[in-house]
C-alpha positions in Angstrom: 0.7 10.4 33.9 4.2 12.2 33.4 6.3 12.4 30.7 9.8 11.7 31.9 9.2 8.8 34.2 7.7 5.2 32.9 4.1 4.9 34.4 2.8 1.7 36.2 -1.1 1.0 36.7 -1.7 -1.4 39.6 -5.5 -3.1 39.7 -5.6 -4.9 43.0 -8.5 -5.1 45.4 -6.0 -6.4 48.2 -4.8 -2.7 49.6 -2.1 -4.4 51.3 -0.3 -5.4 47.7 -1.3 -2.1 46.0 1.0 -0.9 49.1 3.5 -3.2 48.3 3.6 -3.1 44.8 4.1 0.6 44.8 6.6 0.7 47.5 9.1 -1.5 45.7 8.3 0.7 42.2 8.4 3.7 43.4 11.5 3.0 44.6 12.8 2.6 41.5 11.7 6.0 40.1 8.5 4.6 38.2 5.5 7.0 39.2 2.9 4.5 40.2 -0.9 5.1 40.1 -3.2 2.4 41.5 -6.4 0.9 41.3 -9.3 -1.2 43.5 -11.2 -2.9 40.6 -11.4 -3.4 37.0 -13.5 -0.2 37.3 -11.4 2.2 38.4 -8.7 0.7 36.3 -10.1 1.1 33.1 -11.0 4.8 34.3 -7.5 5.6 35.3 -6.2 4.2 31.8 -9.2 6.3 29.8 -7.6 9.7 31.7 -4.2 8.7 31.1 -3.0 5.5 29.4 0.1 4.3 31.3 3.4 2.4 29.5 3.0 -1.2 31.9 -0.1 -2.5 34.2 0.4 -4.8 36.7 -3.3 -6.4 36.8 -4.2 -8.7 39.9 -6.6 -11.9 38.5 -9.0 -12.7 41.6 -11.0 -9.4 41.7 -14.6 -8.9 42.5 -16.7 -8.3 40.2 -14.5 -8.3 36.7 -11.8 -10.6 37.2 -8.3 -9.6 36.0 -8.5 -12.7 33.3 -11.8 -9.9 31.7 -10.4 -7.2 32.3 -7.0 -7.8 30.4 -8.9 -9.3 27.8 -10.9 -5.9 27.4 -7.7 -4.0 27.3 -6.1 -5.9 24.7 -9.6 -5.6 22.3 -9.8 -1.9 22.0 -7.1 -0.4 19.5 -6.6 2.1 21.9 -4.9 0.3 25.0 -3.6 -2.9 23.7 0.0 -1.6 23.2 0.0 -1.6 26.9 2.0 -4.5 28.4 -0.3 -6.3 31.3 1.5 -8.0 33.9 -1.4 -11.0 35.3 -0.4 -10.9 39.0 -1.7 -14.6 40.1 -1.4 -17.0 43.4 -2.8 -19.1 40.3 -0.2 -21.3 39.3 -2.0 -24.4 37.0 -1.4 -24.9 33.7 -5.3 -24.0 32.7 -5.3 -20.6 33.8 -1.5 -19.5 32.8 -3.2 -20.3 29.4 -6.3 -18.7 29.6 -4.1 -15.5 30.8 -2.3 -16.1 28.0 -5.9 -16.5 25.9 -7.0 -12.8 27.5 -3.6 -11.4 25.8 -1.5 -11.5 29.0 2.1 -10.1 28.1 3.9 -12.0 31.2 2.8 -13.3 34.3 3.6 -13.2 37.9 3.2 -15.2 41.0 2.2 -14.8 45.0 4.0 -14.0 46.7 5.7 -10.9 44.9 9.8 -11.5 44.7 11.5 -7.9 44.4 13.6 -9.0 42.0 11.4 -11.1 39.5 9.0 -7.9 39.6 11.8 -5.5 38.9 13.6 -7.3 36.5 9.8 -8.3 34.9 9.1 -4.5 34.8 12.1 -3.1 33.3 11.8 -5.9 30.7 8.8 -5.0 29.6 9.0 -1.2 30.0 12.2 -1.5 27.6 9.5 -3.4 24.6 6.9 -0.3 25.3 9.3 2.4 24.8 10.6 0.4 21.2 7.1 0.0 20.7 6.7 4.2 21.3 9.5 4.8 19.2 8.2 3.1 16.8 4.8 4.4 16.0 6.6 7.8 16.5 8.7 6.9 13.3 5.8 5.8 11.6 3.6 8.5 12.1 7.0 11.2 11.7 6.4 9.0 7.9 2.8 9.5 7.5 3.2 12.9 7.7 6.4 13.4 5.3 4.6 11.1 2.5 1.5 13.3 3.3 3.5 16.7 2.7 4.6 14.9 -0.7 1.9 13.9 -1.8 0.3 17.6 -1.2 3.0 19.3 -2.7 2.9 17.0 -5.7 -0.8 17.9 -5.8 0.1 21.4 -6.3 2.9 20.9 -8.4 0.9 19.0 -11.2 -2.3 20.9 -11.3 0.3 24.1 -11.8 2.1 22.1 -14.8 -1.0 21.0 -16.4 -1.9 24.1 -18.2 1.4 25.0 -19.3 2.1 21.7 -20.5 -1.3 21.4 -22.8 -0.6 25.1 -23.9 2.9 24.0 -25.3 1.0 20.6 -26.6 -1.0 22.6 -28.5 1.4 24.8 -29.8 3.5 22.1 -31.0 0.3 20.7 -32.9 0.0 24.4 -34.5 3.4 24.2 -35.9 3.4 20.4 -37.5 -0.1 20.9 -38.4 0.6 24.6 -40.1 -0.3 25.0 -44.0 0.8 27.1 -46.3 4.3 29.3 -45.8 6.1 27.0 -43.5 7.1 28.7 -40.4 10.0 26.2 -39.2 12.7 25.5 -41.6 13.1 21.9 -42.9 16.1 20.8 -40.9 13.8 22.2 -37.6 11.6 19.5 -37.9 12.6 16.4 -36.1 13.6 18.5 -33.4 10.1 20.1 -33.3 8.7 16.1 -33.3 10.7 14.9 -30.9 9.7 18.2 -28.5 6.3 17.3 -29.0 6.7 13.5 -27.9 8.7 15.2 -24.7 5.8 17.4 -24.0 3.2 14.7 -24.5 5.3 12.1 -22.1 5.3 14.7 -19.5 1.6 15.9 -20.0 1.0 11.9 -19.7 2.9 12.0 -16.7 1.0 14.6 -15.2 -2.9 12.7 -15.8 -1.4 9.5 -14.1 -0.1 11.3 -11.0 -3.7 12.9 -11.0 -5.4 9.9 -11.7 -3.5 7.7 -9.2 -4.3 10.3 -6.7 -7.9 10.2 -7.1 -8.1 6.7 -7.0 -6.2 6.4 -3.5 -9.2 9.1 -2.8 -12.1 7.1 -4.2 -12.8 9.9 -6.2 -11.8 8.0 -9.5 -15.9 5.6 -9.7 -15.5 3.1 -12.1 -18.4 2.6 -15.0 -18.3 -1.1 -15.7 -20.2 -2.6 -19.0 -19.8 -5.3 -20.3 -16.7 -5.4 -22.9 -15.6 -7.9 -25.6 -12.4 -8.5 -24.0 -10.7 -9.4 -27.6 -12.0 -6.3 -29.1 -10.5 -4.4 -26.3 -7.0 -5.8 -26.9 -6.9 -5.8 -30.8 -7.5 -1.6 -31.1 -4.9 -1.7 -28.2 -2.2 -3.7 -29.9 -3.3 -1.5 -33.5 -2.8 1.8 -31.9 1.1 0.7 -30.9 1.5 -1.6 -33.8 2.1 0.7 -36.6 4.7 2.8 -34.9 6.4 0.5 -33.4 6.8 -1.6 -36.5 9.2 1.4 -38.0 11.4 0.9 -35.0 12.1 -2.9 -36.0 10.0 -4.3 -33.0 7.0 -6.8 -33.6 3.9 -7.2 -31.9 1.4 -9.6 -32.1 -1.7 -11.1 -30.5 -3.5 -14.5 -29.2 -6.8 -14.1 -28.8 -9.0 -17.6 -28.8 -12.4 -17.6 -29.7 -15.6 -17.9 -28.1 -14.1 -15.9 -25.1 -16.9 -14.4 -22.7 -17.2 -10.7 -22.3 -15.2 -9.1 -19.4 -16.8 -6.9 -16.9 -15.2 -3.3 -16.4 -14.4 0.0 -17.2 -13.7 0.6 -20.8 -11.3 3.3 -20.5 -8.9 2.3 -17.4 -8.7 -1.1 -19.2 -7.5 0.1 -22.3 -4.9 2.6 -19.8 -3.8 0.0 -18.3 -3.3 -2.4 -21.5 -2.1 0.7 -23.6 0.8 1.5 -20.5 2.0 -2.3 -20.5 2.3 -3.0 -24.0 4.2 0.6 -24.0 6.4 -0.4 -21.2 7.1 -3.2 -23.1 7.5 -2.5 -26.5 10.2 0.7 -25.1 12.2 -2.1 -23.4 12.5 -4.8 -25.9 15.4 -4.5 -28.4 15.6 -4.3 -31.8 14.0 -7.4 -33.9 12.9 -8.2 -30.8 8.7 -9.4 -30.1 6.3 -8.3 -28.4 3.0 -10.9 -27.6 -0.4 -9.9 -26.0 -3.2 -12.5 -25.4 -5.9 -13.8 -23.4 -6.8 -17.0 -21.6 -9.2 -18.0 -19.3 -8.4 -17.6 -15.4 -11.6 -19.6 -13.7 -15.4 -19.9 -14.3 -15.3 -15.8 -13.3 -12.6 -14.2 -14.6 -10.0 -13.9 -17.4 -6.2 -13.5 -18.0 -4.6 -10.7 -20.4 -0.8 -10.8 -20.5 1.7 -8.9 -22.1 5.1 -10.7 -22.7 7.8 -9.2 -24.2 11.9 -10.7 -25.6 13.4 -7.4 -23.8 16.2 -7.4 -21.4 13.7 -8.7 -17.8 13.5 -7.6 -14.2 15.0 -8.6 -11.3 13.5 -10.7 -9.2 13.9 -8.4 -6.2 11.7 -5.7 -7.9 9.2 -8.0 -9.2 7.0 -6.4 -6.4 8.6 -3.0 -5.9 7.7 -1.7 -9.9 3.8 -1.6 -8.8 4.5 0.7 -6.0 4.2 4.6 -6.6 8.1 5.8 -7.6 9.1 1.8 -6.9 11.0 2.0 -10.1 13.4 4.8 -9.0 15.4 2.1 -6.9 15.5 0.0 -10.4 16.6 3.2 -12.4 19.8 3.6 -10.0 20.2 0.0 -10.6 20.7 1.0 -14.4 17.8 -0.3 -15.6 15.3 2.7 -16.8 11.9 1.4 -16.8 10.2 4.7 -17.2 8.8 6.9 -14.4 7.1 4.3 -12.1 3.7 5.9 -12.1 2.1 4.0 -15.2 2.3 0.2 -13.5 1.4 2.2 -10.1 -1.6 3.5 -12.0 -2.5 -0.4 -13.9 -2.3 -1.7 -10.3 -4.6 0.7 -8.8 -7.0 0.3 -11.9 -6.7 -3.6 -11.8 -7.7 -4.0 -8.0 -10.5 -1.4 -8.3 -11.7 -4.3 -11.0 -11.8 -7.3 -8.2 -8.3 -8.7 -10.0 -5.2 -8.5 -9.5 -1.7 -8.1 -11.5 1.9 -9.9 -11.5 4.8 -9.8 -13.9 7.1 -12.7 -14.4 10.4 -12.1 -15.5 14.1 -12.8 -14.9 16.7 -10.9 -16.0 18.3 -11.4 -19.8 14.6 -13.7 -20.4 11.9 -11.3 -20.8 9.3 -10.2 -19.2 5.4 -11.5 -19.0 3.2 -9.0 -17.3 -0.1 -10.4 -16.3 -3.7 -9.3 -14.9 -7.6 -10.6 -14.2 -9.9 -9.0 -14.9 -13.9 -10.5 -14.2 -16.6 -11.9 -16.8 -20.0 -10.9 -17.1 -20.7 -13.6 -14.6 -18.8 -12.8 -12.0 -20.0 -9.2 -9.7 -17.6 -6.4 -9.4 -16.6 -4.7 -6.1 -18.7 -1.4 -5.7 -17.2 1.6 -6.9 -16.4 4.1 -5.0 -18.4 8.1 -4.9 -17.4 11.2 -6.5 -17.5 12.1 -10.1 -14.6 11.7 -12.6 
């Protein structure tokens, strides 16, 4: 059907009210196609779907009660308003048109101006409806250019980036004649941090990508959960101690091992004690521990005296670049790809991750993860 012109399909075996029916639409301007029977109905939407149908229930063979319930269970045609065109007129079968997935309803004998005003109703929904999915699918295709040319852009960072990592090494690692002059040497420390932040930066968009993929399998064993989160808290401890910030851990005994993937877990621990060790003040604390969730899986949290998050992006920080909105709300909480990355790795695990937080309070960042009793969700193919 055309282009320019909405497009009603009438199914009627009566000849006399296909007439009728597309006498008082076509002249209105719709372009009108018509149909005997359920048959030819669904053949003249396969060729070329139209934007209302006007569907006549007593029919021979399929009934229009079938036929509309057909339409509205295939992905492809229920968009499409249907009109059930009845001399029907209990209670019983307005609701079992209603049952089939009727969008409105009229009754025998036709009145021109219930059908026209009916129609143009309707047509209005389907073209918001059109406009719609265009938008959506316009979006789809922009986030799939940026994700593509993000693609490219870190696999053509990633080698630079380790080349000037390991430069950097060279130089604080040199013996013998010193090749950078005392005063040079913060400055060379700090450049090295930069480089590794970025190159950090880098792995998570690469990882996060391959995990949308299913190209990122997990390798599940089973872990003792409070070993796992004692090296995490020691590898931050130390150097975070100079900067006047505690951390601490709660770990109760007798604990039952965890089911997962050694390495994302300790990613995903390692990026939210980070995030929250970077945003808690001076003399400030910073607490992980462990508790049990249910018979099948456990709780690690992460809580934290810094300065909290805003209710309204309590959701929003999980979502890939969901903390730029919170960094032009002047409050920098890093890149937003490492809490994209823990929620990614989390629900790969069967569990799932919150924070809790309010602003000026604190923050307590949350996630399950599943015992040894409790089965993971398969992983999915592809090598890491």
């Amino acid at each position: 059907m055309g282009v320019n012109e909405p497009a009603i399909l009438i199914v009627d075996d009566e000849e006399e009210n296909r007439m009728l029916l597309e006498a008082l639409l076509g002249s209105q301007g719709y372009r009108v196609v018509t149909a005997a029977d359920g048959a030819q109905g669904f053949a003249a939407v396969k060729t070329d779907p139209p934007d209302l149908i006007l569907l006549d229930v007593m029919m021979p063979g399929q009934d229009g009660f079938e036929v509309c319930r057909q339409l509205k269970a295939d992905p492809a045609t229920w968009f499409i308003p249907v009109v059930l065109v009845t001399a029907l007129s209990e209670r019983e079968d307005r609701i079992r048109g209603i049952e089939a997935g009727a969008d409105d309803f009229l009754s025998k004998p036709i009145h021109r101006w219930e059908l026209l005003t009916r129609t143009k109703s309707l047509l209005r929904i389907k073209s918001l409806r059109d406009d719609l999915q265009k938008s959506y699918e316009q979006l789809k295709r922009l986030e799939e250019l940026r994700d593509r040319l993000i693609h490219l852009l870190i696999h053509d960072l990633k080698g630079p980036l380790t080349s000037l990592l390991l430069g950097a090494d060279l130089l604080i690692s040199h013996e013998g004649e010193p090749v950078v002059e005392e005063k040079h040497w913060e400055l060379l420390r700090r450049m090295r941090q930069q480089v590794e932040y970025l190159t950090d930066m880098v792995q998570s968009l690469l990882d996060i990508a391959r995990m949308e993929e299913g190209k990122l399998p997990l390798r599940p064993e089973a872990l003792a959960v409070g070993e796992l989160v004692g090296n995490a808290a020691a590898e931050l401890g130390v150097p975070y101690a100079s900067k006047g910030v505690s951390l601490r851990t709660e770990v109760p005994s007798g604990l039952p091992p965890v089911h997962g993937d050694r390495d994302l877990l300790k990613r995903v621990l390692l990026n939210l004690l980070k995030n929250a060790l970077d945003h808690t003040p001076v003399d400030g604390q910073v607490t992980v521990g462990i508790q049990p969730e249910n018979a099948e899986s456990l709780t690690i949290w992460v809580h934290d005296t810094g300065v909290g998050i805003p209710q309204a992006f309590h959701e929003k920080i999980f979502e890939k670049f969901g903390q730029v909105e919170l960094r032009e709300a002047h409050e920098r909480r890093g890149t937003g790809l490492g809490l994209t990355f823990c929620r990614l790795a989390v629900e790969a695990h069967g569990g799932r991750i919150w924070v809790e937080s309010a602003e000026g309070k604190g923050s307590r960042f949350s996630f399950t993860v599943p015992s040894v009793r409790a089965e993971m969700p398969d992983a999915a193919g592809g090598g890491r």
